[in-house]
C-alpha positions as CSV (number, residue, x, y, z in Angstrom):
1,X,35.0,-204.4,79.3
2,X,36.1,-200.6,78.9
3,X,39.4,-200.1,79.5
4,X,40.0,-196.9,77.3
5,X,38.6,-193.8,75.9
6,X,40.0,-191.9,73.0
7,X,38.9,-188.0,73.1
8,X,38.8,-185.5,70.5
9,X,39.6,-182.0,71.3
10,X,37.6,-179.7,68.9
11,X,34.8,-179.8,69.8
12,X,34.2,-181.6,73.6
13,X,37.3,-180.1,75.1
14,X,38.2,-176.9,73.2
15,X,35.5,-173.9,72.3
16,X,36.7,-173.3,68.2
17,X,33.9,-171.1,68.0
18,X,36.8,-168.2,67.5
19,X,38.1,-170.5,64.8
20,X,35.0,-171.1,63.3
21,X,34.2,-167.6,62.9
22,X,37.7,-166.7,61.4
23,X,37.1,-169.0,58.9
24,X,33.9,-167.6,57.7
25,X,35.5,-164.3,57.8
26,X,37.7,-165.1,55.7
27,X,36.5,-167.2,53.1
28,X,33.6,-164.5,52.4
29,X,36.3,-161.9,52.2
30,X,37.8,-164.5,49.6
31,X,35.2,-164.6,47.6
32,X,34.7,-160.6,47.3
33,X,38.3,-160.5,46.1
34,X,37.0,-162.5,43.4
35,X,34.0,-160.6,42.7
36,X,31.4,-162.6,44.5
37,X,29.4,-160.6,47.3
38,X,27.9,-163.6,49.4
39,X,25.8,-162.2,52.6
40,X,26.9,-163.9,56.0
41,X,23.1,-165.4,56.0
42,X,23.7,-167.3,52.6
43,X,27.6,-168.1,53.4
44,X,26.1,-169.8,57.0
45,X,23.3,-171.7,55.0
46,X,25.5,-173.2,53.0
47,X,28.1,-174.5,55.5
48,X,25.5,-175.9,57.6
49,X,24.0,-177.5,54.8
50,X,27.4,-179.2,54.7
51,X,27.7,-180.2,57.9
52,X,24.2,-182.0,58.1
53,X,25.4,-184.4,55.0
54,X,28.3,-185.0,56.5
55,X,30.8,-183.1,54.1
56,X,34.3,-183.4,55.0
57,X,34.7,-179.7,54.5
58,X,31.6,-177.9,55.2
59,X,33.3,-174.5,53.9
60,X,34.9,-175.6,51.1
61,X,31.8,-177.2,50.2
62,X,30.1,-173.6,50.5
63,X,32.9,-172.1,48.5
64,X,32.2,-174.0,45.6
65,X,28.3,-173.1,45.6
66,X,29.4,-169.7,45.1
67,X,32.0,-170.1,42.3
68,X,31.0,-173.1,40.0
69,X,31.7,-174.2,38.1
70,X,35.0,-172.0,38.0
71,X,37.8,-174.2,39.2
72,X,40.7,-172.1,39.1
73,X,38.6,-169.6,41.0
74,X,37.9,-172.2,43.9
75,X,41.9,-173.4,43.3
76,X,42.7,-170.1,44.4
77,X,40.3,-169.8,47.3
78,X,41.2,-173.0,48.7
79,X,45.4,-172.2,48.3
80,X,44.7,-168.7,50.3
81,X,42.2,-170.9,53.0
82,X,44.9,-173.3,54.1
83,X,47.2,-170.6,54.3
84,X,45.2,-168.6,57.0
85,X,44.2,-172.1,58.5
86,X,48.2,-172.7,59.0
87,X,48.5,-169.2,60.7
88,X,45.3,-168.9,62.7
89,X,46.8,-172.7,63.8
90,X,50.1,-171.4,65.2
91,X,48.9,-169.8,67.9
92,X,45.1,-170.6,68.2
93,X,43.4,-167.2,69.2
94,X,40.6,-167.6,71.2
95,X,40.3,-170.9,71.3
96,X,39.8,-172.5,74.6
97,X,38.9,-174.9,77.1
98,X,35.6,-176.0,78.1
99,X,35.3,-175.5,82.0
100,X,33.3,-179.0,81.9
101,X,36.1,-180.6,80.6
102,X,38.1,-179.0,83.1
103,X,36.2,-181.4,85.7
104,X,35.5,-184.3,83.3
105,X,39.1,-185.3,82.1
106,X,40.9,-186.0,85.8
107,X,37.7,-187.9,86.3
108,X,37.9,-190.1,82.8
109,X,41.4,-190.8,84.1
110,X,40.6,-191.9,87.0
111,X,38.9,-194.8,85.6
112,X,40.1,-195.7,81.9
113,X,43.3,-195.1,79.8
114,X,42.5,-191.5,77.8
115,X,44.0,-191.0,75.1
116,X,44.2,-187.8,72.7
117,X,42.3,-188.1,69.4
118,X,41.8,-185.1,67.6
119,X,43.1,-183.3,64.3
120,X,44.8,-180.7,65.8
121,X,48.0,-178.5,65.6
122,X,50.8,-179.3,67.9
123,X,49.4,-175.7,69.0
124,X,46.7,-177.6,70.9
125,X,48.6,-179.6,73.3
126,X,50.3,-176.6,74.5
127,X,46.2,-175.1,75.3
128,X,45.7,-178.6,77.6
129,X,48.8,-178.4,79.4
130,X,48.5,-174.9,80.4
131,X,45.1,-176.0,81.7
132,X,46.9,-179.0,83.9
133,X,45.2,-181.7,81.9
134,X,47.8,-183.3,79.5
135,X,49.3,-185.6,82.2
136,X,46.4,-187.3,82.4
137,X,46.5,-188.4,79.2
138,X,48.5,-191.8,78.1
139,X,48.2,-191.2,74.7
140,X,49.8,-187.4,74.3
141,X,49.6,-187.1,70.4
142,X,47.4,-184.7,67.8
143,X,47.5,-185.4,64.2
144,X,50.3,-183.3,63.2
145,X,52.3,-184.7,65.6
146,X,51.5,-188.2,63.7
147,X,51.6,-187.8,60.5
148,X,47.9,-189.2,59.8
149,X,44.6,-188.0,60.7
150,X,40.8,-189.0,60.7
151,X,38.8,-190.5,59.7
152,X,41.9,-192.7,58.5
153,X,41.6,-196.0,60.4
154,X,44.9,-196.1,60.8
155,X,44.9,-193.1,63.2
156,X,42.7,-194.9,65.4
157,X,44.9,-198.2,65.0
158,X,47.9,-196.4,66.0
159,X,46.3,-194.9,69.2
160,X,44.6,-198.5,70.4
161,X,48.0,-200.1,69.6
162,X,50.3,-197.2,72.1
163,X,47.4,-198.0,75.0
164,X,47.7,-202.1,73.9
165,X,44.3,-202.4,73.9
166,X,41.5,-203.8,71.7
167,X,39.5,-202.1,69.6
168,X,36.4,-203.7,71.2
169,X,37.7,-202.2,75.2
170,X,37.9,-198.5,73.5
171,X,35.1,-195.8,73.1
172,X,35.8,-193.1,70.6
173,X,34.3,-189.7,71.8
174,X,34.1,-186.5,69.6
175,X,31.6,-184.7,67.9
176,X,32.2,-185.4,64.3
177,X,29.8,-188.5,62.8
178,X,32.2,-188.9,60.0
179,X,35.8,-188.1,61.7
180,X,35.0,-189.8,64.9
181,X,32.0,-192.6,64.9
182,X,32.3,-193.8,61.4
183,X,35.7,-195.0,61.8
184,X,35.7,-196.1,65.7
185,X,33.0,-197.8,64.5
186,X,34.8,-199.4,61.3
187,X,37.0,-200.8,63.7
188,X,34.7,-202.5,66.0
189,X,35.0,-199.6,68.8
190,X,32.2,-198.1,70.7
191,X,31.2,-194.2,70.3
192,X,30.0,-191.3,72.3
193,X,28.9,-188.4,70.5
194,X,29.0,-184.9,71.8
195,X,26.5,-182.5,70.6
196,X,28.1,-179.7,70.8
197,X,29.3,-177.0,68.5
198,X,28.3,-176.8,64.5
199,X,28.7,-180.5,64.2
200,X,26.0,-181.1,66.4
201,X,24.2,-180.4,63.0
202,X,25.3,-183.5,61.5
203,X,22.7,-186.2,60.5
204,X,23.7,-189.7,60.3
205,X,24.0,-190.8,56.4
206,X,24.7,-194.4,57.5
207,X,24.2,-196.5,60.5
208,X,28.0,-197.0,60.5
209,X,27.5,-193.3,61.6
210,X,25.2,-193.5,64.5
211,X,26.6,-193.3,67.7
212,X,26.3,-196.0,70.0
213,X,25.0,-192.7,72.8
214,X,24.9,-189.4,72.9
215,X,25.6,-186.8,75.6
216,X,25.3,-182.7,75.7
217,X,28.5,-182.3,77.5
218,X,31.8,-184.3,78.8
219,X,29.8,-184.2,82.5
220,X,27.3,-186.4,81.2
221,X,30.2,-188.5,79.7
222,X,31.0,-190.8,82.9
223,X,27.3,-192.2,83.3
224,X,27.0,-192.8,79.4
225,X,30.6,-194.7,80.0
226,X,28.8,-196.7,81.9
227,X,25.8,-197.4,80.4
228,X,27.5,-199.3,77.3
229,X,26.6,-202.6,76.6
230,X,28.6,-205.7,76.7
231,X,29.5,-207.7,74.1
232,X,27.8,-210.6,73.7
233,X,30.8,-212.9,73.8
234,X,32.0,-211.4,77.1
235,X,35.0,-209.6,76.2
């Protein structure tokens, strides 16, 4: 039986297409300050070429197909990236949320224990608690507020053990095959995915990363809740 769901933010809850876009900015202007004119088509290609092999990091993944095999290059690249990540991360502009999971979330709660799982700034909480949704959460914390993150198992392990609950009565939904199925799936948890965003882009390079459904949006989320099998033992 389903007692709880664990829900990533990016992605199904919050629009990071401003994010997204910043980062892309960014790293191409990067890469002219090093001499290297990449047009927006090629930088693109690459990143989604990323994402559909499942790279951690899609755009530092692109980064390097424009400088290698010059390390210090990408060394200096990837410094100046995580910089701008840290600002654009204190105060998240134009990143918001998703009407549907405006209407979803109070709904989810309702019926299971919902916890937070996302990589995500402390930034973030402040976004669903301005939209009146934190309190229906049980489990309140984002990986910096942790100290771990996915696709770490034991991110996942310290979330099932604050509901005290199985990994077998959990569903992990998010939108990432390799931050959010793979490991929910390591664990013995059941997955959702959401095809949303650039990650819907994302082809399963195991079956340890196929989800167990898949749904558009969070309103399709409640029926595909439901539509889960059972385990075969009963529990």
């Amino acid at each position: 039986m389903i007692r709880a769901v664990l829900l990533d933010l990016g992605g199904p809850v919050l629009n990071e297409d401003a994010e997204y876009a910043s980062w892309a900015h960014f790293l191409r202007g990067a890469l002219a300050a090093e001499g290297i004119a990449v047009p927006e088509g090629d930088f693109v290609r690459e990143v989604r070429l990323g994402i559909a092999r499942c790279d951690p990091n899609a755009y530092l993944s692109a980064v390097w197909t424009f400088v290698r095999p010059d390390v210090d290059r990408f060394r200096r690249i990837r410094t100046a990236f995580r910089e701008h990540g840290r600002a654009f991360a204190a105060d998240l502009p134009g990143v918001g949320v998703r009407p549907e999971a405006r209407e979803a979330i109070p709904a989810l709660a309702d019926r299971y224990l919902l916890a937070i799982a996302a990589n995500q700034p402390l930034t973030a909480l402040r976004l669903i608690e301005e939209a009146g949704l934190l309190s229906h959460f049980r489990w309140r914390h984002v990986s910096d507020g942790m100290g771990v993150a996915k696709p770490s198992p034991l991110f996942f392990r310290m979330i099932l053990d604050g509901l005290g609950v199985r990994a077998e009565e959990a569903v992990m939904v998010g939108d990432r095959l390799d931050f959010d199925v793979h490991p929910a799936k390591l664990l013995g948890m059941k997955t959702v995915r959401v095809l949303i965003g650039p990650y819907a882009g994302q082809e399963p390079i195991s079956p340890l990363h196929a989800p167990d459904r898949t749904v558009l949006t969070l309103r399709e989320l409640l029926p595909a809740l439901a539509s889960l099998p059972e385990r075969r033992d009963g529990r």
